[in-house]
N, C-alpha and C positions, 0 to 999 in steps of 0.2 A: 876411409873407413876406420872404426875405434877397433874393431878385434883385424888378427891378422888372418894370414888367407886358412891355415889350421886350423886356427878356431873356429874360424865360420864355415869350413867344413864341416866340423865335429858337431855341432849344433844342426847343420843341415840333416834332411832326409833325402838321402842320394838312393838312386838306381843303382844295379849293374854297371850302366854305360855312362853316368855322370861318375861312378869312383875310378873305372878306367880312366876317360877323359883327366880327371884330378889327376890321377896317379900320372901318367903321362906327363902333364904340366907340372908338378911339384919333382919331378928328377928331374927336368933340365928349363926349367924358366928363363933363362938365358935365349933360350931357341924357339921355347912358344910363346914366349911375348910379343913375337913379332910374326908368330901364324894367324891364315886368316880358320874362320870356324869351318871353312872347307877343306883347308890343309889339315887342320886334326882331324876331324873325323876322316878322311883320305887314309891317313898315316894310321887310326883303330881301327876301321872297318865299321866304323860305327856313322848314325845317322848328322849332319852341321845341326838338326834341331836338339841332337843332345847336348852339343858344345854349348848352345846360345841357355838349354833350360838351364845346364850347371850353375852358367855367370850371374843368369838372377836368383838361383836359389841361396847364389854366394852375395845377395844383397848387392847387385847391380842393376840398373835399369837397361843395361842390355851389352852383348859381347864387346864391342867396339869399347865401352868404358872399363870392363872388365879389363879387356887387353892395356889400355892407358893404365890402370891401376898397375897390374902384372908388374907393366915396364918400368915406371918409378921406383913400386919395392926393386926388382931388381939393379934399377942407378944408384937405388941406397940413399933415396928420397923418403921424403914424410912432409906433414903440414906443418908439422910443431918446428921450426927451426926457429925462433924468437929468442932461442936463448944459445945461436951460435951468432958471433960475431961475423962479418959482411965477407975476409977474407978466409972463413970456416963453409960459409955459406955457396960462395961463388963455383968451387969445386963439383957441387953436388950435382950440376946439369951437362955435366959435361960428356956424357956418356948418352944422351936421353934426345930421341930426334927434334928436332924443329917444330914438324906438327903435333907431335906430342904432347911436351912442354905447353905450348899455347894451348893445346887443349884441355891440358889439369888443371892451366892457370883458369880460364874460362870457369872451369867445374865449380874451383875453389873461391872464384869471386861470385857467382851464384851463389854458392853455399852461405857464402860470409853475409850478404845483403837478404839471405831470407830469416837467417837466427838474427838479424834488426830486426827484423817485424815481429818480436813476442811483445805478448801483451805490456810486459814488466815494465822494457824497453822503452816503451811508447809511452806508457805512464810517466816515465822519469822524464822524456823528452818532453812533454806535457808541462810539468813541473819547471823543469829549466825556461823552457818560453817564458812562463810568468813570471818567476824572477827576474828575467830580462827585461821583460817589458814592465815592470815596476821602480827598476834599478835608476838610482837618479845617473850614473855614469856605467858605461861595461867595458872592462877592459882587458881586451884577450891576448893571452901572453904564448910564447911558443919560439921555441930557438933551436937554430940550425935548419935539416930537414922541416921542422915542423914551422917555421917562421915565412912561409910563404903561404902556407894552410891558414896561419890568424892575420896574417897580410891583406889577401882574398877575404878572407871574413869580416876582415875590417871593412872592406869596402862595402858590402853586402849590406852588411848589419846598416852601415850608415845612409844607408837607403831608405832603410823604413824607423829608423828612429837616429836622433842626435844625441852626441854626447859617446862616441865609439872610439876607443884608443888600442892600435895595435902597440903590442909590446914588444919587443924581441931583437934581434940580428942590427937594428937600426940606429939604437940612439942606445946611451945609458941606462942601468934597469932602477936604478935605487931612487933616480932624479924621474924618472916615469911614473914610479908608482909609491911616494914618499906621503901624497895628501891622500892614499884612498882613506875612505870613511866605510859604514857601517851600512849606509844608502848606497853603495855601488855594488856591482855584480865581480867577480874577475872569471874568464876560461879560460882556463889551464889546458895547454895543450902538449901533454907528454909519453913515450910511450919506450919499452925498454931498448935500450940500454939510459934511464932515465936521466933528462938533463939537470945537472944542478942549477942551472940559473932558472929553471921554472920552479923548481922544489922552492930555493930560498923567494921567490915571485909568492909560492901561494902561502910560506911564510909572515910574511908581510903581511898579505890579507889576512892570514889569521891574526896577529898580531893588532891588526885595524878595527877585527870587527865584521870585515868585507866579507859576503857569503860565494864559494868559489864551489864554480861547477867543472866539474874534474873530468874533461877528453883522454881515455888512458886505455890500457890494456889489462888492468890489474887492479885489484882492492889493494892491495899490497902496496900500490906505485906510491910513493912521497906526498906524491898531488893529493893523495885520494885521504889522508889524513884529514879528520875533522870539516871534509867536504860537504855542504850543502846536498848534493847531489854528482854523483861517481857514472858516467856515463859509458861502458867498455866498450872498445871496438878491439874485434879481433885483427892483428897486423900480419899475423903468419902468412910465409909465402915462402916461393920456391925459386928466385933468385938470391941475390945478394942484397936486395935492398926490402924494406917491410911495406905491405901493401896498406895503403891508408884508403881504400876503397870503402870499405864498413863508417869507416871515421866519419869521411867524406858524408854521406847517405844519410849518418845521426846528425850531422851539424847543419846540413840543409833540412833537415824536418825541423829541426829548430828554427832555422831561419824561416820558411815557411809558416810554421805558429805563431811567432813575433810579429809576422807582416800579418796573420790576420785579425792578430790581440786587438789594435788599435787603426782599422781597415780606411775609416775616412781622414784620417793625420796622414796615415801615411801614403794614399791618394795624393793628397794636396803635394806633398814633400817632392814624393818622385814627379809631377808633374814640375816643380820649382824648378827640381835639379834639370829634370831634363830642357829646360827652358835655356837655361846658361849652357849647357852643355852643347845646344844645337850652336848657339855664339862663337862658342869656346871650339869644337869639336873635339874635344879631349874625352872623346867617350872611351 
């Protein structure tokens, strides 16, 4: 939630038996975090159907989330952690049960893959396909973490059209991408604490010509200078590591619109490959 449990009190229109309920839960949260809507109303005297209307009038869809919400504020959780480093971060669940935690995480990976689907979103995703599938070369760049993400999309990509070069963790970057031209694509795949070997990557492409669609988290990111097209996925999450779930989600719609750009080529192709491959079995 964007307002805190106060505010969205204060905004609410409570009962009698929802500002008890509150009151009750806002002196000791520590102890009703982890009551059920039976044990409060038990302990007020009051009806478990006041406890449950409170939760959603407090913008919940129902007690059970309310209480996961509760318990986080009280471990001294949030969504926004992107800008604590991994050993800032790690800390923060340590107080916070098992089925808990998996259950915010859940909330918050729903959350992240339904703000993909705005229209904007889809439009730009739209937009990147055909640069792709125009682009006489594409070449996806991404290091460390993120070089396993354009590894896989290398592979992907080179499914339904040729000419796919992963960039990153594998080989030298300057000798990789030294002949781009002004006909090739690059994605950039960066996200914060941002990598300098994609920054000076989409450098280069600026410097070429080359029109570069930026995987990030931020307008602000290095990548996203003089980009083509700035694609955000939110990475925020509630371990120590960032969640590339949303990323994930944007970069297969793209792969999905690339495969339908040019539907009978790329029939023929995956039929080729798969031909060799039944040979080979290197699938």
């Amino acid at each position: 939630m964007d307002k805190n449990l106060e505010a969205r009190a204060a905004a609410a229109k409570l009962t009698a038996s929802d500002k008890k309920a509150l009151d009750f839960i806002l002196r000791d949260r520590r102890k009703a975090c982890f009551m059920t809507s039976n044990e409060i109303a038990a302990q007020l005297g009051i009806s478990p159907s006041s406890v449950v209307r409170l939760s959603k009038k407090l913008g919940c869809g129902s007690f059970a989330a309310f209480r996961r919400e509760l318990q986080l504020e009280v471990a001294g959780l949030d969504q926004s952690t992107a800008e604590l480093v991994p050993h800032e971060r790690i800390s923060r669940c340590e107080n916070v049960p098992d089925n808990t935690l998996l259950a915010a995480y859940m909330e918050s990976t729903i959350a992240k893959l339904q703000s993909g689907a705005a229209p904007e979103n889809d439009k730009k995703i739209a937009e990147a396909a055909d640069l792709i599938t125009k682009a006489k070369r594409v070449f996806i760049v991404g290091f460390r973490s993120c070089w396993g993400y354009a590894a896989a999309m290398g592979v992907m990509f080179s499914c339904v059209r040729p000419g796919v070069y992963a960039v990153g963790n594998n080989g030298p970057l300057v000798d990789s991408l030294v002949d781009l031209t002004r006909d090739d694509v690059m994605i950039a795949i960066s996200f914060a604490r941002y990598s300098s070997d994609t920054a000076f990557a989409a450098q280069m492409a600026r410097s070429a010509g080359c029109k570069i669609i930026a995987m990030t988290d931020s307008y602000a990111a290095p990548i996203a200078r003089g980009a083509a097209k700035v694609i955000i996925s939110d990475i925020g999450n509630l371990g120590f590591f960032d969640s590339y779930v949303s990323f994930l989600a944007n970069m297969e719609k793209i792969l999905m619109l690339v495969s339908k750009r040019n539907k009978k080529t790329n029939e023929d192709r995956l039929k080729k490959m798969d031909m060799y491959l039944e040979k080979t079995g290197q699938y």
